[in-house]
N, CA, C and O atoms as CSV, one atom per row, in Angstrom:
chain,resi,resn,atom,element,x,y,z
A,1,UNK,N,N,-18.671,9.449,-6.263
A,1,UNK,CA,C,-18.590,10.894,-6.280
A,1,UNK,C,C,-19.306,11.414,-7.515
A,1,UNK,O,O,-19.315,10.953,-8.657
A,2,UNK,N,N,-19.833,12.359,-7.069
A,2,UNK,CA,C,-20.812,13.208,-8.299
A,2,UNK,C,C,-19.981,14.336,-9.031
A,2,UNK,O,O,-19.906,15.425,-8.462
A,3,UNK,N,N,-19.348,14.161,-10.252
A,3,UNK,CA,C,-18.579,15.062,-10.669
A,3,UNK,C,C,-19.607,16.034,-12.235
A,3,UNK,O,O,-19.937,15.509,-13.298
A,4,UNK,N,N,-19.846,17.411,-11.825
A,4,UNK,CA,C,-20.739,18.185,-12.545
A,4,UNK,C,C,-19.496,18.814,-13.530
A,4,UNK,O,O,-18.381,18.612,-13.049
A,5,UNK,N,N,-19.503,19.477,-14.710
A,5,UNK,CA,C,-18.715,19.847,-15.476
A,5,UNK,C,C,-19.592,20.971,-16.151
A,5,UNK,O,O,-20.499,20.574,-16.882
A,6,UNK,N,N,-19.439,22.198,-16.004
A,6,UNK,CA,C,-19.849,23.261,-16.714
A,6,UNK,C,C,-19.167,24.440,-17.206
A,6,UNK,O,O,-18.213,24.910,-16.587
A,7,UNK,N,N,-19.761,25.135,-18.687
A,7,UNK,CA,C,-18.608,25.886,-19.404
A,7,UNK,C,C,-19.195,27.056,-19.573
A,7,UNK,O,O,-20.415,27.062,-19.734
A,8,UNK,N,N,-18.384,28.421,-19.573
A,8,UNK,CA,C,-18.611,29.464,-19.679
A,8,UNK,C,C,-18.033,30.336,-20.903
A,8,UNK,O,O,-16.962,30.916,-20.724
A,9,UNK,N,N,-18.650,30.448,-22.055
A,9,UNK,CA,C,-18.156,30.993,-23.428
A,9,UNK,C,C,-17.533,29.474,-23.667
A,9,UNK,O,O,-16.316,29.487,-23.851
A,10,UNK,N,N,-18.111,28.272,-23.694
A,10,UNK,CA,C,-17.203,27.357,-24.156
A,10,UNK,C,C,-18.362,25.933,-24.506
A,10,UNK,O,O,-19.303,25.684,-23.752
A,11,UNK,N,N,-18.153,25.368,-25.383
A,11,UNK,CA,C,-18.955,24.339,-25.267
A,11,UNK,C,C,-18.071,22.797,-24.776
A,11,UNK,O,O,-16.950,22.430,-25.129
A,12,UNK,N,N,-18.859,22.251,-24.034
A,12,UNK,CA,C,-17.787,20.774,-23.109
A,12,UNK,C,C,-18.150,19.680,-24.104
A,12,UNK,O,O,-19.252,19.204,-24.378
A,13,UNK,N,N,-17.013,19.425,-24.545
A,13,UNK,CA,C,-17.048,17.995,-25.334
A,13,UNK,C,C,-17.126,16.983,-24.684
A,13,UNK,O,O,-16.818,17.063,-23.495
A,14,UNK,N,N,-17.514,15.826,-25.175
A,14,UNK,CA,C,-17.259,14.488,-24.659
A,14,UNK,C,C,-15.113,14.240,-24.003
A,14,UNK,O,O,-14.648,13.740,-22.978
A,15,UNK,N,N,-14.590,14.742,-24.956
A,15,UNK,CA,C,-13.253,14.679,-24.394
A,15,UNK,C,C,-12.893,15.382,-23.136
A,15,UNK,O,O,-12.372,15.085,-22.061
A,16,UNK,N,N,-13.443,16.561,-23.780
A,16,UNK,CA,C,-13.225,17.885,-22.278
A,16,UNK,C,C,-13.815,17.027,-21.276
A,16,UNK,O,O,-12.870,16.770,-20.530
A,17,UNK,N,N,-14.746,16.492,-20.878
A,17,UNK,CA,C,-15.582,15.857,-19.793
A,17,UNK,C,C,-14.641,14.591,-19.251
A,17,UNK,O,O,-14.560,14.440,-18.032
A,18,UNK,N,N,-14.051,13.837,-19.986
A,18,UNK,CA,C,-14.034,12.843,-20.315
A,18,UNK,C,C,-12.207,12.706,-19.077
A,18,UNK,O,O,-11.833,12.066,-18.094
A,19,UNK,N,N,-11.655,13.771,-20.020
A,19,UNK,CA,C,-10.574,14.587,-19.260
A,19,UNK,C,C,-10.429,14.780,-18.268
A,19,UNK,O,O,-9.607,14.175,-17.581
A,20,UNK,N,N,-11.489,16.066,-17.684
A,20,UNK,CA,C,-11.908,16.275,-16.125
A,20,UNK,C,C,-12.295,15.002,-14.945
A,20,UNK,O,O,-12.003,15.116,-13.755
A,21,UNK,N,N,-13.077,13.660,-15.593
A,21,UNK,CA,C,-13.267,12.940,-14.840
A,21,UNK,C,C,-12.458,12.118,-14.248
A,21,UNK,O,O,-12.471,11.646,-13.112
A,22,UNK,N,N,-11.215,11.897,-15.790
A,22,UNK,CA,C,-10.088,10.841,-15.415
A,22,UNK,C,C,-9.241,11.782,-14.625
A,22,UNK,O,O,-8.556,11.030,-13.931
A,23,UNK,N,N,-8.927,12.950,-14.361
A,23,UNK,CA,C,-8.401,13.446,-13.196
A,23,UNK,C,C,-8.870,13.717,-12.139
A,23,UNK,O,O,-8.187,14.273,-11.279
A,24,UNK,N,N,-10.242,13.366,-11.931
A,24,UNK,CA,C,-10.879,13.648,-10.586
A,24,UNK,C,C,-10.588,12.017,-9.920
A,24,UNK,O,O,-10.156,11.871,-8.777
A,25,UNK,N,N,-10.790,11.270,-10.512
A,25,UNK,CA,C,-10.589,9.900,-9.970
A,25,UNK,C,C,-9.323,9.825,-9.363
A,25,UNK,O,O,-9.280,8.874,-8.583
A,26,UNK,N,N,-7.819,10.747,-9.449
A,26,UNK,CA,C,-6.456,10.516,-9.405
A,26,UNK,C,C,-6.946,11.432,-7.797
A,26,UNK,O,O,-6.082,11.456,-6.920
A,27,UNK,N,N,-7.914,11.929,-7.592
A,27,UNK,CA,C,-7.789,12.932,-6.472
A,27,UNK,C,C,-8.713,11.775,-5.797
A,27,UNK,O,O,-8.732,11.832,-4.568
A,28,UNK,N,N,-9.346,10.919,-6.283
A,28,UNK,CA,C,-10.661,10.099,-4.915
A,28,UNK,C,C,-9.549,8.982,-4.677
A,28,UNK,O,O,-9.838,8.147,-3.820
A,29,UNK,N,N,-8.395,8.859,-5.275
A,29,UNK,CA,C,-7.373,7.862,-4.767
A,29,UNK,C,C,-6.923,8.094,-4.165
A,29,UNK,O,O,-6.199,7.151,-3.849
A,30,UNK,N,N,-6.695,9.228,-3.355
A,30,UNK,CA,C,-5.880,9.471,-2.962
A,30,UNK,C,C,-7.044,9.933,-0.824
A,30,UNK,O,O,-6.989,9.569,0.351
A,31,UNK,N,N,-7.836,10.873,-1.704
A,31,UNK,CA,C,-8.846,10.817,-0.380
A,31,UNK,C,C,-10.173,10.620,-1.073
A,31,UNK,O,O,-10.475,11.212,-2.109
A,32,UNK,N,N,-11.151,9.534,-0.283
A,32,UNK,CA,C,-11.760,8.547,-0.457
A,32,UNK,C,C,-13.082,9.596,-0.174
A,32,UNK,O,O,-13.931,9.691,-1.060
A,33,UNK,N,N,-13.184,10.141,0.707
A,33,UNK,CA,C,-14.425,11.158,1.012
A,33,UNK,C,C,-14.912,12.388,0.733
A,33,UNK,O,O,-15.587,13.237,1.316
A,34,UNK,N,N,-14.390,12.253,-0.308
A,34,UNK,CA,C,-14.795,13.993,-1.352
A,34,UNK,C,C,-16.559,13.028,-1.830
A,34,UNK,O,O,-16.607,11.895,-2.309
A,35,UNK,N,N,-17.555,13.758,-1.563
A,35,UNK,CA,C,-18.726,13.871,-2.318
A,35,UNK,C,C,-19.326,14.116,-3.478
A,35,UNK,O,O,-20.235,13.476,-4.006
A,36,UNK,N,N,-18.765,15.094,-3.862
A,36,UNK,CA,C,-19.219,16.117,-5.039
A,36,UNK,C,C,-18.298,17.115,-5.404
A,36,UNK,O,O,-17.755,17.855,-4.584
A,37,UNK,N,N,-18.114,17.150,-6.590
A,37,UNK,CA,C,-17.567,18.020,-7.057
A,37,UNK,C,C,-18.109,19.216,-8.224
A,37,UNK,O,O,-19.305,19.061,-8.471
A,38,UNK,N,N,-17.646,20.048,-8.772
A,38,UNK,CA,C,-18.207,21.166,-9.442
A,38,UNK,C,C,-16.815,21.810,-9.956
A,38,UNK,O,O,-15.944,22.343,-9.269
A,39,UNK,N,N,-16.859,21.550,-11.797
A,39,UNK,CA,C,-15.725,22.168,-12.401
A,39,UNK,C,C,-16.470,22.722,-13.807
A,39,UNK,O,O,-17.083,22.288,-14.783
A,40,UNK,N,N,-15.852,24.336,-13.064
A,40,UNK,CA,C,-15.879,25.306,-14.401
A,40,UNK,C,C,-15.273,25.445,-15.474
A,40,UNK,O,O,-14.073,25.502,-15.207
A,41,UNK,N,N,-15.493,25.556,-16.850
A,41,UNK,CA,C,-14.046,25.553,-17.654
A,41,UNK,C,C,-14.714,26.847,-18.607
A,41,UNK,O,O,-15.803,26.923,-19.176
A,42,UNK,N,N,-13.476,27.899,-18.512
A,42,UNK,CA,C,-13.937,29.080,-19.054
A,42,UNK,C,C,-12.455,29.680,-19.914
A,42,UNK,O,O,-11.247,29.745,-19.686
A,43,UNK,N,N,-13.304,30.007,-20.894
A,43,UNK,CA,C,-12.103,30.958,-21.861
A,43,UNK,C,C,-12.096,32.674,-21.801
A,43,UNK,O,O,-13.068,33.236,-22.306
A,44,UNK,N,N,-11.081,33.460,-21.230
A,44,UNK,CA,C,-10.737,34.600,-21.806
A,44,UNK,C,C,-10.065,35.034,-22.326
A,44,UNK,O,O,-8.935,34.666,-22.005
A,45,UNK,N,N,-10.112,36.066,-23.447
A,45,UNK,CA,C,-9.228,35.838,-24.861
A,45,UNK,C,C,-8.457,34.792,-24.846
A,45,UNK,O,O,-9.111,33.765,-25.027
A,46,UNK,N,N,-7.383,34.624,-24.713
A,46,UNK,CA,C,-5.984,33.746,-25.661
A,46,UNK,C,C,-5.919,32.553,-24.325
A,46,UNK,O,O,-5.284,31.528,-24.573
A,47,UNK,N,N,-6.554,32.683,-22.954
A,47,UNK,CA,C,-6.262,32.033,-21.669
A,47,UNK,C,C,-8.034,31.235,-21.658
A,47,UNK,O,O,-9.200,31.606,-21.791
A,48,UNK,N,N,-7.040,29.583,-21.333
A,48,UNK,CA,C,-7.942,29.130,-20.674
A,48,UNK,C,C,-7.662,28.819,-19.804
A,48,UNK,O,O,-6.488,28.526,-19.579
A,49,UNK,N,N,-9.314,28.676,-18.242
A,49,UNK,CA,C,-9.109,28.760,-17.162
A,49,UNK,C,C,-10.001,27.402,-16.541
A,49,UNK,O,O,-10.742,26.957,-17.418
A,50,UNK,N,N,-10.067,26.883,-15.642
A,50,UNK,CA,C,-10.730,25.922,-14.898
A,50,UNK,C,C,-10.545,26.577,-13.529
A,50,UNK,O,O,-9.689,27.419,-13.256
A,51,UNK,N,N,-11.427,26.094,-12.744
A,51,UNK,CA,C,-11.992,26.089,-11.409
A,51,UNK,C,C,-12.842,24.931,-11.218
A,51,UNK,O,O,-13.652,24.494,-12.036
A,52,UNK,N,N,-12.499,24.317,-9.670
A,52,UNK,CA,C,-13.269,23.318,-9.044
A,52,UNK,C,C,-13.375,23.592,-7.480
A,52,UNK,O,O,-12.471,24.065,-6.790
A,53,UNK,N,N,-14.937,23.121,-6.941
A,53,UNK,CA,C,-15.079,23.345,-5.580
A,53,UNK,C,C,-15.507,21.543,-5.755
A,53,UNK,O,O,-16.154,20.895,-6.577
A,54,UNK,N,N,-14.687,21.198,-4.399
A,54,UNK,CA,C,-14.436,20.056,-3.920
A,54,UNK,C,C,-15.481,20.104,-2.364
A,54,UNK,O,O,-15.152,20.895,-1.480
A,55,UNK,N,N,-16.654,19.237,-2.183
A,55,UNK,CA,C,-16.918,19.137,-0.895
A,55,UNK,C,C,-16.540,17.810,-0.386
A,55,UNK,O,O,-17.023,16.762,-0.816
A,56,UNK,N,N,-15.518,17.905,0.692
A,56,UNK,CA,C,-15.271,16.884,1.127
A,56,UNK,C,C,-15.706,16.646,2.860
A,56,UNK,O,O,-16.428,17.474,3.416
A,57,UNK,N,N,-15.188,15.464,3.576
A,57,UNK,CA,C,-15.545,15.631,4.369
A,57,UNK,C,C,-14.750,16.670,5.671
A,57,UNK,O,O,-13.580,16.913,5.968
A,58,UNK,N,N,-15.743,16.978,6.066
A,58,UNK,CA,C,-14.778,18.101,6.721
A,58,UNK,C,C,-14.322,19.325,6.082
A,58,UNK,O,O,-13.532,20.091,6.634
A,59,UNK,N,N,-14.817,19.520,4.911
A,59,UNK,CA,C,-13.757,21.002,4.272
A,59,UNK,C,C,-14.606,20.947,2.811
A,59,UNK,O,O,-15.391,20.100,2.385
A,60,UNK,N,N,-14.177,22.048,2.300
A,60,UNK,CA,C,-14.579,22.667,1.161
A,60,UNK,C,C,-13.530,23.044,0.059
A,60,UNK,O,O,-13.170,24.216,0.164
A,61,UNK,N,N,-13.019,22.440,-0.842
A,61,UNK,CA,C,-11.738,22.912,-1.048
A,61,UNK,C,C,-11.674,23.581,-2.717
A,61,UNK,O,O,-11.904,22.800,-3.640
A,62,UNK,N,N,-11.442,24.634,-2.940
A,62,UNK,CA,C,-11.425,25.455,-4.504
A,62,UNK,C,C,-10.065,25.621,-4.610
A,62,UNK,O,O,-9.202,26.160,-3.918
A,63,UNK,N,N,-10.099,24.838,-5.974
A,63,UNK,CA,C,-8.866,25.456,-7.077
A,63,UNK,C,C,-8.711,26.198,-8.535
A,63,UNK,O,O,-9.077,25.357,-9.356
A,64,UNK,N,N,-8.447,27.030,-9.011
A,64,UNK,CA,C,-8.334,27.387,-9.909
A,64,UNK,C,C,-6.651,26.850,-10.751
A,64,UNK,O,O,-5.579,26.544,-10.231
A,65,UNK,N,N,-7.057,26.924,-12.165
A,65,UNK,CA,C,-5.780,26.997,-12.928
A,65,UNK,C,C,-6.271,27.258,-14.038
A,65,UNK,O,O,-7.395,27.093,-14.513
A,66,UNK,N,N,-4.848,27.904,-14.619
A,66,UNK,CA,C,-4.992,28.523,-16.367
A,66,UNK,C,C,-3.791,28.313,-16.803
A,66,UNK,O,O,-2.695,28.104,-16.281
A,67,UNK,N,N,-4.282,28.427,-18.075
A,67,UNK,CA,C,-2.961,27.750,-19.417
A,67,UNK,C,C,-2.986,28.577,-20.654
A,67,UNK,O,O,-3.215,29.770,-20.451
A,68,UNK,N,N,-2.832,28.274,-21.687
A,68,UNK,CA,C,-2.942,28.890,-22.751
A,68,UNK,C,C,-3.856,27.262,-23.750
A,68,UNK,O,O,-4.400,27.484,-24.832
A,69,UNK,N,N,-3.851,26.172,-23.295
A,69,UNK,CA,C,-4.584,25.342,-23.947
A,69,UNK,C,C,-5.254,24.614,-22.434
A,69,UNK,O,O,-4.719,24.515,-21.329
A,70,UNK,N,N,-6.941,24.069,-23.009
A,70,UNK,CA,C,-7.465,23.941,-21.412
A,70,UNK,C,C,-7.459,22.451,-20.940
A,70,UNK,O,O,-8.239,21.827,-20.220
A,71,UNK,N,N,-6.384,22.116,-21.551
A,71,UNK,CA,C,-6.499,20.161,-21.191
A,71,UNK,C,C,-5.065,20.593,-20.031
A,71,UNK,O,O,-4.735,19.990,-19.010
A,72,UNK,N,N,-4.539,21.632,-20.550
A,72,UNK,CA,C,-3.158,22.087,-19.577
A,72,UNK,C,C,-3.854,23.100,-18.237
A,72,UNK,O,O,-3.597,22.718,-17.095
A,73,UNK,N,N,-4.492,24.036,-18.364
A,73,UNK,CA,C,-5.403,23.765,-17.168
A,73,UNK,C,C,-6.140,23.451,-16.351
A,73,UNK,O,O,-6.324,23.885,-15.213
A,74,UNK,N,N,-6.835,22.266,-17.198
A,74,UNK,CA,C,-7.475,20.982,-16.276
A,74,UNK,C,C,-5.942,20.478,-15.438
A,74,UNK,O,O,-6.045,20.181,-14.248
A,75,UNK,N,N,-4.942,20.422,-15.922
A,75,UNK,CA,C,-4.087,19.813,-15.484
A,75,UNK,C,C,-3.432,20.533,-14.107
A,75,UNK,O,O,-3.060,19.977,-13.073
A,76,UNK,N,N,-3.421,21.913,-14.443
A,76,UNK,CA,C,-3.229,22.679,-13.546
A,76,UNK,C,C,-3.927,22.322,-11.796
A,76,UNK,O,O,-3.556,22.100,-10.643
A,77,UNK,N,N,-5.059,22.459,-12.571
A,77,UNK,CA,C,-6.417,22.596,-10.814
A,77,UNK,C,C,-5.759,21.383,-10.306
A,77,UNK,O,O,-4.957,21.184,-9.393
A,78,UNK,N,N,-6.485,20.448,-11.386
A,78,UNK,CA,C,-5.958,19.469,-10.166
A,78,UNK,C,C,-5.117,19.108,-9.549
A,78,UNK,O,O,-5.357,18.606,-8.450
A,79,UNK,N,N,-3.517,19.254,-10.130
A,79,UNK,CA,C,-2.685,19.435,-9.431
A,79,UNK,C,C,-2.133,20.019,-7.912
A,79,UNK,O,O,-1.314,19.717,-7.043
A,80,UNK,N,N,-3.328,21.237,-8.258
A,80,UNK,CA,C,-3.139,21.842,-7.014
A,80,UNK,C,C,-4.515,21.564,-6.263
A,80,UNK,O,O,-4.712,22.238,-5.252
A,81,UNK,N,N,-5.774,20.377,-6.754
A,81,UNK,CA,C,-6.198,19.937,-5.909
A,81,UNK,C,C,-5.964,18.864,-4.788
A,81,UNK,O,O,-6.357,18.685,-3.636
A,82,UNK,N,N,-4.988,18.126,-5.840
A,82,UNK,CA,C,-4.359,17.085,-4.858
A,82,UNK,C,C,-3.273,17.653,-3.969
A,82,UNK,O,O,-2.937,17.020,-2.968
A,83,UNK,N,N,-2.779,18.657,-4.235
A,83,UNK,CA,C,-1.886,19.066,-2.988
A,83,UNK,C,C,-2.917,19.208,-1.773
A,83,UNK,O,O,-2.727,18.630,-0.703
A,84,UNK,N,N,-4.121,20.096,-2.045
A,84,UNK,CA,C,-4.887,20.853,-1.271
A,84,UNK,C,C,-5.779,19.462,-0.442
A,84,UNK,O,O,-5.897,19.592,0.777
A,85,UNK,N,N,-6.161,18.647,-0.848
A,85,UNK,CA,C,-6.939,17.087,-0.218
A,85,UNK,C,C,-5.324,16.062,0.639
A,85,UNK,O,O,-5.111,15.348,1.619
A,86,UNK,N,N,-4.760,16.498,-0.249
A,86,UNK,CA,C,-3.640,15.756,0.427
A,86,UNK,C,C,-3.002,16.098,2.004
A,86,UNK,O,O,-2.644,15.323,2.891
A,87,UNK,N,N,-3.021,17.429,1.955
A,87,UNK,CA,C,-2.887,18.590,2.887
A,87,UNK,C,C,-3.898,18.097,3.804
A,87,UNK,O,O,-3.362,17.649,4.817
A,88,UNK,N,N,-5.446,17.996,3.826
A,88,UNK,CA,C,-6.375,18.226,4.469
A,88,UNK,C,C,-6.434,16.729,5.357
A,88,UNK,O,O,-6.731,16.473,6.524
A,89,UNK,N,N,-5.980,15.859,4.146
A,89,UNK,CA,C,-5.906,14.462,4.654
A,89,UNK,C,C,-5.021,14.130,5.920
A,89,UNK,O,O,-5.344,13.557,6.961
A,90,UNK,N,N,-3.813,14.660,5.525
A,90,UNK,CA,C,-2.551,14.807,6.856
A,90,UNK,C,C,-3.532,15.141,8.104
A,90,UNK,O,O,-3.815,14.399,9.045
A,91,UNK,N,N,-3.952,16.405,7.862
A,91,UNK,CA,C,-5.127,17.322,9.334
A,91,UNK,C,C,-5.634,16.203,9.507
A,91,UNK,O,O,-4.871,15.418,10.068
A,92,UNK,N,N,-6.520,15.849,9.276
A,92,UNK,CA,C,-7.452,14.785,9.407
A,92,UNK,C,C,-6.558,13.322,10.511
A,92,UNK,O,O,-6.853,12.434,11.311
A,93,UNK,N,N,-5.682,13.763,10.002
A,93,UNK,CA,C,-4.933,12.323,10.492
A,93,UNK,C,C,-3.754,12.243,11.451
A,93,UNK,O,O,-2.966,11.324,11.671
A,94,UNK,N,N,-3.868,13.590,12.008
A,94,UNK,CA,C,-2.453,13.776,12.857
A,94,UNK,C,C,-2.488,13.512,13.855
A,94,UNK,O,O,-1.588,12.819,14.332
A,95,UNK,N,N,-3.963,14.122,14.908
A,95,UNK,CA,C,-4.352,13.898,16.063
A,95,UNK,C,C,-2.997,13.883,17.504
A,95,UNK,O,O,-2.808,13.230,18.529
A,96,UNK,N,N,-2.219,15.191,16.666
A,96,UNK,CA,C,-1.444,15.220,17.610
A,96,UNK,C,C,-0.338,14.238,18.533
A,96,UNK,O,O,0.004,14.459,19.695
A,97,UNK,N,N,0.050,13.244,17.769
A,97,UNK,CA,C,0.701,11.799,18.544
A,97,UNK,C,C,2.502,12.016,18.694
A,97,UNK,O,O,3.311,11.126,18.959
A,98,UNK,N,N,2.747,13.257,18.472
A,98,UNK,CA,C,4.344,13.580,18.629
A,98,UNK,C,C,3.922,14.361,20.446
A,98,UNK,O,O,4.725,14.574,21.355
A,99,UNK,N,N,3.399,14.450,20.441
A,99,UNK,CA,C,3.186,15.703,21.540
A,99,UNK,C,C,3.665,14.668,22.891
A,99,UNK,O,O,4.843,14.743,23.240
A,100,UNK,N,N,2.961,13.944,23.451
A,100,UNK,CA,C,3.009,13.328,24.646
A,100,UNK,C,C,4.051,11.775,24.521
A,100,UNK,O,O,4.855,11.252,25.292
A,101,UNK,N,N,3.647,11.496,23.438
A,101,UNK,CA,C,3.914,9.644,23.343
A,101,UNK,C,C,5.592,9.501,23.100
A,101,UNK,O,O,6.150,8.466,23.465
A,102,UNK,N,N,6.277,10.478,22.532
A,102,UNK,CA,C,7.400,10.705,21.903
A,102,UNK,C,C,8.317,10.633,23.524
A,102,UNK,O,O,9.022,9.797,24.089
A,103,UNK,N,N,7.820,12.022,23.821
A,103,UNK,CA,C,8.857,12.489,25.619
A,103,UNK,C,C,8.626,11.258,26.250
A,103,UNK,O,O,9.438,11.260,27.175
A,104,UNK,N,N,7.782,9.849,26.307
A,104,UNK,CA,C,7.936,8.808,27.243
A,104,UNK,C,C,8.983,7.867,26.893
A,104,UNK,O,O,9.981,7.375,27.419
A,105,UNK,N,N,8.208,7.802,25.531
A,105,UNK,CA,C,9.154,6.323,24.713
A,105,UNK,C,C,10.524,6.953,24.710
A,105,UNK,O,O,11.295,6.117,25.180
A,106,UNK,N,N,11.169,8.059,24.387
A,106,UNK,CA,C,12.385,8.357,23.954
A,106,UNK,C,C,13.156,8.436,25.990
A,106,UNK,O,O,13.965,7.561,26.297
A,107,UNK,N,N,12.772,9.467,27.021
A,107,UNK,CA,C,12.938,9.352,28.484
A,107,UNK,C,C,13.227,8.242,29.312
A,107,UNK,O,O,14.038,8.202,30.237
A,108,UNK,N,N,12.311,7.133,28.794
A,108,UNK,CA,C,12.287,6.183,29.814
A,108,UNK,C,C,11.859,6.160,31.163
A,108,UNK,O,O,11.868,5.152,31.870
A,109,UNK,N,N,11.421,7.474,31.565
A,109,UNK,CA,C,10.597,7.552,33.029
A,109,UNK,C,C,9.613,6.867,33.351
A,109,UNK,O,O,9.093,7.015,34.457
């Protein structure tokens, strides 16, 4: 996965980067087919903020989060990126198998 890191009123350290990547890896563990990613990290006054667009397969997925320090809103996004891939992963994988297979096996007809 191609993970880009760019800052707005902010300059990205080796840590800041460093940060963002070891939490993007906690999200490709989890779903394997994200491509590319793209994370903003921006300060206004006293708030810092992150944003990431996730292309995965099948979907497109953006999160934002903010904190008052930005290693706590890196922490944020992704948090609520892995809900959001985790979510998408289920879709991906449901294919509907309660619907028909359930009323036979449980009936016995």
């Amino acid at each position: 996965m191609q993970v880009s890191v760019s800052g707005q009123h902010l300059d990205i350290t080796d840590a800041l980067k460093q940060h963002v990547e070891e939490k993007m890896e906690k999200i490709i563990r989890h779903f394997d087919h994200v491509t590319n990613a793209q994370v903003v990290l921006h300060v206004e006054k006293e708030k810092s903020m992150a944003e990431a667009n996730i292309h995965a397969k099948g979907a497109s997925i953006h999160a934002t989060g903010s904190a008052g320090d930005m290693y706590a809103a890196i922490d944020d996004m992704t948090a609520k990126l892995d809900r959001q891939v985790l979510k998408h992963k289920e879709k991906l994988n449901d294919h509907h198998r309660s619907e028909g297979g359930l009323s036979q096996a449980v009936g016995g007809s």
